[in-house]
C-alpha positions in Angstrom: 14.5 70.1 13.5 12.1 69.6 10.2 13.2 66.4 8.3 14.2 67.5 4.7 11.1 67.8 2.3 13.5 65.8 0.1 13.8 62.8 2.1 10.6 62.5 2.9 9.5 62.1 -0.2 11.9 59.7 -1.2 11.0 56.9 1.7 7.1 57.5 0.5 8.6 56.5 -3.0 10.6 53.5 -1.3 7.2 52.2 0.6 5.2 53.0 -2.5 5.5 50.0 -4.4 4.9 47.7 -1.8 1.7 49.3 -1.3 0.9 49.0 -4.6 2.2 45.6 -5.2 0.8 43.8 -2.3 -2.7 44.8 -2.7 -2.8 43.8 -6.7 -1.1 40.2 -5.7 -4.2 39.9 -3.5 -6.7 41.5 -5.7 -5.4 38.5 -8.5 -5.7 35.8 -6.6 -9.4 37.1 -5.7 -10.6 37.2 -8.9 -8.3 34.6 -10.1 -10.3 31.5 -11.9 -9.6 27.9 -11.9 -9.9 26.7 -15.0 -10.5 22.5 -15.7 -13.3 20.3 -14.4 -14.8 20.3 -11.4 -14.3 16.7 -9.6 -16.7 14.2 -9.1 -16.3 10.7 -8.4 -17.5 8.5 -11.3 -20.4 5.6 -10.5 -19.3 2.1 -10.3 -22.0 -0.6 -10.5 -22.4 -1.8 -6.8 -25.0 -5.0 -6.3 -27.6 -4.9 -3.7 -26.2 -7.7 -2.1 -23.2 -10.8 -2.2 -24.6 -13.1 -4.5 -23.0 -16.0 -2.1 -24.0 -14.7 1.4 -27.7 -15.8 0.6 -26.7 -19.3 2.1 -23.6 -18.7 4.2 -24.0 -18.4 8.0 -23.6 -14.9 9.4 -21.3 -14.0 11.4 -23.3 -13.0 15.5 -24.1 -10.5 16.0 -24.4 -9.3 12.3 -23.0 -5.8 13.0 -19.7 -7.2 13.8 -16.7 -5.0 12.2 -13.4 -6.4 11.5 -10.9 -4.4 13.9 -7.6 -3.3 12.9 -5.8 -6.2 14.6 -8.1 -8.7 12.3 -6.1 -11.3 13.3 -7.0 -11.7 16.8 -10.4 -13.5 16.0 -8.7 -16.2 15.4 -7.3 -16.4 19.0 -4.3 -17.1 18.2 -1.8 -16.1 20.5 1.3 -17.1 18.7 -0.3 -15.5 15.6 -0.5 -12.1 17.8 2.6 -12.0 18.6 4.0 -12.7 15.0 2.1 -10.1 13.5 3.2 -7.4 15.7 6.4 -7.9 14.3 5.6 -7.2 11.2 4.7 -3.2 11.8 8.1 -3.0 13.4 10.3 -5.1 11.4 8.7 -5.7 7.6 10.8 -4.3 5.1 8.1 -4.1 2.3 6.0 -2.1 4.6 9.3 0.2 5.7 9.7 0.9 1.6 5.6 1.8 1.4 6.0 4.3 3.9 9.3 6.0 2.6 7.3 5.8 -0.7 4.5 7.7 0.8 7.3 9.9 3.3 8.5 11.1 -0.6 4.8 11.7 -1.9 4.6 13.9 1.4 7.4 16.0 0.0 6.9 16.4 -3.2 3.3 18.0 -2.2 5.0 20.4 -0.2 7.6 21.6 -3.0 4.3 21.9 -5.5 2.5 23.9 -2.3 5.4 26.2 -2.4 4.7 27.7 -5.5 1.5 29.7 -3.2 4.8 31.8 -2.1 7.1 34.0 -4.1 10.8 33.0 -4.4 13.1 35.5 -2.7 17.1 35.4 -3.2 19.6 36.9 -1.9 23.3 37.5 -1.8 26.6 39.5 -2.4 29.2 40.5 -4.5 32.2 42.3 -4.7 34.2 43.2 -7.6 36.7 45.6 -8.8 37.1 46.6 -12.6 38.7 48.6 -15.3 37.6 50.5 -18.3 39.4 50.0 -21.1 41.3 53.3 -22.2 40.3 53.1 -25.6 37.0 53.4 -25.3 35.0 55.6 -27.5 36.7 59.5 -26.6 32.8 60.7 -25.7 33.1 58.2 -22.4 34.7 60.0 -19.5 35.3 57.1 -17.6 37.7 55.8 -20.3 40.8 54.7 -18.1 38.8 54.5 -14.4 39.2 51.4 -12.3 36.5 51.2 -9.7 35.1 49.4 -6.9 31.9 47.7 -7.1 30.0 46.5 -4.1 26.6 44.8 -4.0 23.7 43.2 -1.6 21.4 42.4 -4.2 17.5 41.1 -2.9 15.1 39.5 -5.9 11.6 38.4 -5.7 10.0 36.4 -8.0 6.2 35.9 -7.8 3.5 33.5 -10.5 0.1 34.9 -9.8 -2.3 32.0 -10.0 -4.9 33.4 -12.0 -6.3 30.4 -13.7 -5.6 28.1 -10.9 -2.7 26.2 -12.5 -0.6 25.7 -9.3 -4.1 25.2 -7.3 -4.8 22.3 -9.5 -1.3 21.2 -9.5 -1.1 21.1 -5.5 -4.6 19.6 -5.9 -3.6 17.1 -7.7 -0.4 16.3 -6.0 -2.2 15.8 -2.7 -4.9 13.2 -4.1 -1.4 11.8 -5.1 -0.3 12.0 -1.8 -3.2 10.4 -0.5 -3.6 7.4 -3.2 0.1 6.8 -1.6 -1.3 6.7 2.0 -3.6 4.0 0.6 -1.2 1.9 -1.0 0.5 2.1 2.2 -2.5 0.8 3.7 -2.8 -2.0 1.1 0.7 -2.7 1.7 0.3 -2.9 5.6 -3.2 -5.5 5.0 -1.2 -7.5 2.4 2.1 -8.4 4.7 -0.5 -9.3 7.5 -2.3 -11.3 5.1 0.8 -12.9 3.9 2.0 -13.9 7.8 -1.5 -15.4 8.9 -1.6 -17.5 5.2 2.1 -18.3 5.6 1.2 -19.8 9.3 -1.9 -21.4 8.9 -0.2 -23.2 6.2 2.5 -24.2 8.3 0.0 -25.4 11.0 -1.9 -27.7 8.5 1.4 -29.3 7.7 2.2 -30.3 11.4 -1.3 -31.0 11.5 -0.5 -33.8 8.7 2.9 -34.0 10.0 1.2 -35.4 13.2 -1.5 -37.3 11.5 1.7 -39.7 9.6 3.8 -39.9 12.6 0.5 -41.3 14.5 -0.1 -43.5 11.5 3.3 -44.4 11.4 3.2 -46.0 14.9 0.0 -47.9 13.9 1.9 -49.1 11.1 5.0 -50.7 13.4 2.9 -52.3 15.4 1.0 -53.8 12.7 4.1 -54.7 11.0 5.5 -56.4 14.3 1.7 -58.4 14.6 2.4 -60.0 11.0 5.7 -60.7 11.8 4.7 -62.1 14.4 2.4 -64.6 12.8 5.0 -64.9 10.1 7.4 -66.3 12.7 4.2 -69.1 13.6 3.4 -70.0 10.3 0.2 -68.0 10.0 0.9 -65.1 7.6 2.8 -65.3 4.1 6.0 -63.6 3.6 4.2 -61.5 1.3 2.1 -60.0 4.1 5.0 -59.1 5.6 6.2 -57.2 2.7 3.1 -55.4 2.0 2.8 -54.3 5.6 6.9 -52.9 5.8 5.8 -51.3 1.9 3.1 -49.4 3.7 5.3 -48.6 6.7 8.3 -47.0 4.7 6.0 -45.3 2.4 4.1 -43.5 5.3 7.5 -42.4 6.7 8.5 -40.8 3.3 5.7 -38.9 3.8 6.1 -37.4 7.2 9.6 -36.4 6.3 8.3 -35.1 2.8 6.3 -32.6 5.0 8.6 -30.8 6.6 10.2 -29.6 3.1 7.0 -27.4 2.4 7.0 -26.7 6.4 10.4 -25.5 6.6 9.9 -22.7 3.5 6.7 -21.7 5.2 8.8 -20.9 8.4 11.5 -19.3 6.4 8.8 -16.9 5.0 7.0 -16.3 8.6 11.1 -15.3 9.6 10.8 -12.8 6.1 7.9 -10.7 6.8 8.9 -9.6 10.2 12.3 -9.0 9.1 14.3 -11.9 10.6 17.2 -14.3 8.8 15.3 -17.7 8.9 18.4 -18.7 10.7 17.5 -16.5 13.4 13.7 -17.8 13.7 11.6 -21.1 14.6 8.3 -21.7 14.4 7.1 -23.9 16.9 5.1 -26.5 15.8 1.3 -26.7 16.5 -1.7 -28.5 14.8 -4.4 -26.7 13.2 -7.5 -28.1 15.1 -10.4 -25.8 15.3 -12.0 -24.4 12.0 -12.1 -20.3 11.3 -14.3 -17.9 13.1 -17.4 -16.8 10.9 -16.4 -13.5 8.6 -18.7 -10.6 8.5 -18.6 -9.5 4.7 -20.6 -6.5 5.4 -22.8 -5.0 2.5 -21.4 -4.3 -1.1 -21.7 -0.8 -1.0 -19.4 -0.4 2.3 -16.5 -2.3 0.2 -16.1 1.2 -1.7 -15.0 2.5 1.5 -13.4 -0.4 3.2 -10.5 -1.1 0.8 -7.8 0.5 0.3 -6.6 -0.6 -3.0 -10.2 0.9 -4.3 -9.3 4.4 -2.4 -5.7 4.3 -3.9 -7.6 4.3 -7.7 -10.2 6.7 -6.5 -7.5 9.7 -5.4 -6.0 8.8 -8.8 -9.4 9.8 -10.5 -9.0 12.8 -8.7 -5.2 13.6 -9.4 -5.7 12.9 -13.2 -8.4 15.2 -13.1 -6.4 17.9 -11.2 -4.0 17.4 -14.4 -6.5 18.4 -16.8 -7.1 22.0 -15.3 -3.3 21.9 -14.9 -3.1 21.4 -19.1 -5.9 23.9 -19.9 -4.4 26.8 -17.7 -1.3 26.6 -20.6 -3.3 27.8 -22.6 -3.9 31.3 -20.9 -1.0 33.9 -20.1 1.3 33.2 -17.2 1.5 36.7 -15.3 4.5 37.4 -13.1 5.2 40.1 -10.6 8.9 40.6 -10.0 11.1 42.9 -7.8 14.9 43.6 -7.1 16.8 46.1 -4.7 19.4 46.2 -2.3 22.4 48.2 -1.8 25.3 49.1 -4.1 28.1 51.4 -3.3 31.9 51.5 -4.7 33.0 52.1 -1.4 32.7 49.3 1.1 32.3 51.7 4.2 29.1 53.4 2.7 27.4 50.2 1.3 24.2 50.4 4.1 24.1 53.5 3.8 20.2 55.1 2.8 21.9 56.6 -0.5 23.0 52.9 -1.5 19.5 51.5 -2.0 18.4 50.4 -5.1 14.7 49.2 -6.2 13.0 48.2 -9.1 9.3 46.9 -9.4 7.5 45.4 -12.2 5.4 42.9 -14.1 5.1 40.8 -16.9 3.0 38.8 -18.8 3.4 35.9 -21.4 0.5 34.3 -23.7 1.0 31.3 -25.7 0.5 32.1 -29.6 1.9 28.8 -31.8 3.5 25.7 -30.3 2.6 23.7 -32.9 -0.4 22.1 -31.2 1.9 20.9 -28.3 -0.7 22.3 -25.6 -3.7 20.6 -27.4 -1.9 17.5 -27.1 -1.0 18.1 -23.9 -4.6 18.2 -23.0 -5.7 15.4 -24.8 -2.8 13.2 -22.9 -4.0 14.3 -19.8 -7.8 13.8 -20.6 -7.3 10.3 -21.7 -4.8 9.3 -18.7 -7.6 10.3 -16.3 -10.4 7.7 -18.7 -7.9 5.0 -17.9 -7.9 6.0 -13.8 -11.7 6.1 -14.4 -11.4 2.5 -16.2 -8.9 1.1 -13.5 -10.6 2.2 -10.4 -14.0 0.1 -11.9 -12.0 -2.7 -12.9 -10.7 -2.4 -8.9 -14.1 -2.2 -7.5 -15.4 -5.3 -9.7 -12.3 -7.0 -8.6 -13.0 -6.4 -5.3 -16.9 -7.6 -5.3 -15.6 -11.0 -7.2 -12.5 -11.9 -4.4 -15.2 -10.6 -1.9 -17.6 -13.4 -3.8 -15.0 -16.0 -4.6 -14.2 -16.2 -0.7 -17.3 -16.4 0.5 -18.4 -19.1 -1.7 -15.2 -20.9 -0.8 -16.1 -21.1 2.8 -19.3 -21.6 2.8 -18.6 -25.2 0.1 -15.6 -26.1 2.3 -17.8 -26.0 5.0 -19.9 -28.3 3.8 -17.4 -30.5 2.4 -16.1 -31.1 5.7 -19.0 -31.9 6.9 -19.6 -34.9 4.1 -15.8 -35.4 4.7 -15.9 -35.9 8.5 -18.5 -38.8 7.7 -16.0 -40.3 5.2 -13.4 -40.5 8.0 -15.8 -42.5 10.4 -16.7 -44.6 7.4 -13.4 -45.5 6.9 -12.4 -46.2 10.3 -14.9 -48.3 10.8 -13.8 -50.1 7.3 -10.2 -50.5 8.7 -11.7 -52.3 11.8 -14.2 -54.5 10.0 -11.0 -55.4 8.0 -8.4 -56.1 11.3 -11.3 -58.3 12.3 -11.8 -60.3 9.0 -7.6 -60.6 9.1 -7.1 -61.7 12.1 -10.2 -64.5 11.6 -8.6 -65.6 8.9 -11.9 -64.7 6.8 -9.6 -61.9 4.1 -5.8 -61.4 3.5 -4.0 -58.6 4.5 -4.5 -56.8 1.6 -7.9 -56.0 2.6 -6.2 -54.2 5.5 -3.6 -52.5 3.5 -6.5 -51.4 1.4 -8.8 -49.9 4.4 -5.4 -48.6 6.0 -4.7 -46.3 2.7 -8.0 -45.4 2.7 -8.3 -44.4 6.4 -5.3 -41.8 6.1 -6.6 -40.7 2.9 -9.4 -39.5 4.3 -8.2 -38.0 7.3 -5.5 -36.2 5.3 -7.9 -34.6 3.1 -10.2 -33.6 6.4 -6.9 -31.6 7.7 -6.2 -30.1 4.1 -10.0 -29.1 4.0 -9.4 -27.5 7.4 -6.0 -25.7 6.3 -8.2 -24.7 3.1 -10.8 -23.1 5.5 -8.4 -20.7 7.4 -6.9 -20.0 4.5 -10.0 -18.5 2.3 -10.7 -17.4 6.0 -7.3 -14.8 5.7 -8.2 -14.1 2.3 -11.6 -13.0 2.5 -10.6 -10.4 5.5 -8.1 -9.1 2.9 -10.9 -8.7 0.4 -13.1 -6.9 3.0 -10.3 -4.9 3.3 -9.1 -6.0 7.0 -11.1 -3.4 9.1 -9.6 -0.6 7.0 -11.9 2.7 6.4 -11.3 5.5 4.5 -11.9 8.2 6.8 -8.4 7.0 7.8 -6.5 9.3 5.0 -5.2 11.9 6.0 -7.2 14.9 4.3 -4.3 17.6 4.7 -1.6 15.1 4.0 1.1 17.7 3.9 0.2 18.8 7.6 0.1 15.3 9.5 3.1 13.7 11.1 3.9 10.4 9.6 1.4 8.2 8.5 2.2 4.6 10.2 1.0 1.1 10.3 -0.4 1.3 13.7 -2.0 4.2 13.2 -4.0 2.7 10.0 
């Protein structure tokens, strides 16, 4: 049996517009343009070399790297085990990566715009028609059914690139957020090792007073001792108990500062400080040597510096984004479905309904609103272009700072260690005049002070030391690299701190 002419001609007119509509979305895109500048990363003035690594020992061999688990050249192992903690636990680092979790999102919602929007639903309704409609109506009087499965479609052809550059720009966004996740991540475990090398100077001190302390009693019992003969003054005996008590209010005035440090430590990896102790242990052995690298590999190796680079490049995306405004937006729309007033022949072939079409809309007057759109966006991306300089020359002078700090310190214990054997050997020359009877006591209260002076400035120079230590791996950016952003952020799994 030959299928109706009829028919036939009416499903080539069904299939005809998607043959026409398809191949024009396609040939658009094709010869679509993107409109707006072309990125390229702006210069930033890099120095041949740190200005304070001529004279600072290098780290052997030189081509040593900073891992990511920086922290394990100090050999710590209590350390090790603390900072673990914080990629589970931190809070701070739980809000960068829901931060960056969002910035993930939000580039797939702009990538969505590649695709058309397609709705669908249903209705059903019955109406009336008023009787006293005009008499030319024949339907004056009717009450009918109306049934419906309507399908739109709903398509922007990107012609000048405006939702490119939009999902360009949203994905250097997206990335800039990996980085500050990154920067985040380096900044609680910079925060942890500072916090504890801190609290290990203080039970360094801590141990240095309670040692000095015990030197102190027994002094106090020799001179009441000779008190009790008749070979010391009372006042001897008052300057020695003065000393004594004084050197206790210091070893308790320790653990204050000791005790917040531990409460902190208990913070970053997301304990109550009621839940946590520290246990006590004496810094003793100075910080390993830090490679700083070259100046030119810093660009690269912090993360704070890639975080205002993909900024550059977002604000830049933005400016193509304002200049596409000012050329027509061109839509491509479609409807159909079926629509029957009886329910029973609503699928049926007669029931289908299509319409295809186009439309185009070009900007005439807005009173200048695009121009200043433009402007806004050209002059946000000059101040990503002024930030991300100011964050590479802020990153060359901690770089500097940190290095010159280690390398004086140092030095200064060095000169410092000398001051403690020349003050020990004061405080014996001084017991040995006393107990001669050559000097008074307060010759030995005198080299006494300055004994524990000196050895409490040695521990505070070695506290100092691990401290810049910390703080110049931050500034190097603590074995971070940028090939560690993602480059398709909106196809990876989730970006996490073990995985930086």
């Amino acid at each position: 049996m030959k299928r109706p002419r009829n028919k036939t001609l009416v499903e080539k007119a069904r299939r005809t517009p998607w043959l026409v509509v398809l191949p024009a979305i396609a040939l658009l895109q094709i010869c679509g343009c993107t409109v707006g500048p072309t990125y390229k990363r702006p210069t930033a003035e890099v120095p041949p070399a740190y200005k304070e690594v001529a004279n600072w020992k290098q780290a052997q061999p030189n081509d040593q790297n900073l891992g990511g688990n920086w922290w394990e050249m100090f050999q710590d192992p209590q350390l090790n085990s603390l900072e673990l903690q914080v990629n589970v636990s931190n809070q701070n680092l739980k809000i960068a990566e829901a931060q960056y979790t969002q910035a993930r999102a939000m580039l797939r919602y702009n990538r969505a715009a590649y695709f058309p929007t397609i709705n669908g639903g249903a209705s059903a309704t019955r109406n009336k028609i008023s009787s006293n409609r005009p008499p030319s109506l024949s339907t004056n009087g009717a009450t009918y059914n109306d049934f419906q499965i309507p399908f739109e479609l709903s398509y922007e052809v990107d012609v000048w690139g405006r939702v490119r550059r939009t999902v360009e720009s949203s994905r250097a966004q997206t990335q800039a957020s990996a980085a500050d996740l990154a920067s985040v991540n380096l900044s609680m475990h910079a925060q942890l090792a500072l916090f504890y090398f801190q609290a290990r100077t203080l039970d360094a001190e801590e141990q240095l007073l309670n040692s000095t302390v015990t030197q102190y009693e027994q002094a106090l019992e020799l001179i009441e001792n000779r008190f009790a003969g008749g070979l010391a003054s009372d006042l001897e005996v008052q300057q020695a108990r003065t000393q004594l008590e004084t050197t206790r209010a210091e070893a308790v005035d320790v653990g204050v500062a000791r005790a917040q440090y531990e409460h902190a430590v208990a913070v970053l990896i997301g304990k109550p400080p009621a839940e946590f102790s520290l246990a006590a242990l004496p810094l003793t052995v100075p910080p390993p040597p830090i490679p700083p690298g070259l100046p030119s590999e810093l660009l690269e190796r912090r993360p704070d510096i890639a975080a205002a680079e993909r900024l550059m490049a977002s604000a830049n995306a933005q400016i193509g984004v304002a200049k596409a405004a000012y050329y027509p937006t061109i839509s491509l729309g479609a409807t159909g479905g079926f629509e029957s007033g009886v329910i029973g022949t609503l699928l049926s072939g007669p029931s289908a309904l299509w319409s295809v079409g186009s439309s185009a809309i070009a900007p005439i007057f807005d009173g200048g609103r695009r121009r200043a759109n433009l402007d806004q966006a050209i002059a946000a991306y000059d101040q990503t272009v002024a930030n991300y300089r100011e964050t590479v020359l802020t990153g060359f002078q901690q770089v500097e700072d940190n290095v010159a700090a280690l390398r004086i310190l140092e030095h200064e214990a060095q000169v410092q260690d000398k001051a403690v054997v020349a003050a020990q050997n004061y405080l014996e020359l001084a017991n040995t005049r006393y107990k001669g009877g050559v000097t008074s006591y307060l010759e030995v209260t005198t080299a006494q002070s300055a004994a524990l002076s000196d050895e409490l400035t040695a521990v505070n120079i070695l506290g100092r030391r691990m401290v810049d230590a910390v703080t110049l791996i931050q500034a190097l950016g603590g074995g971070w690299d940028r090939s560690s952003l993602p480059a398709r952020p909106e196809c990876c799994g989730k970006l996490t701190s073990s995985s930086k």
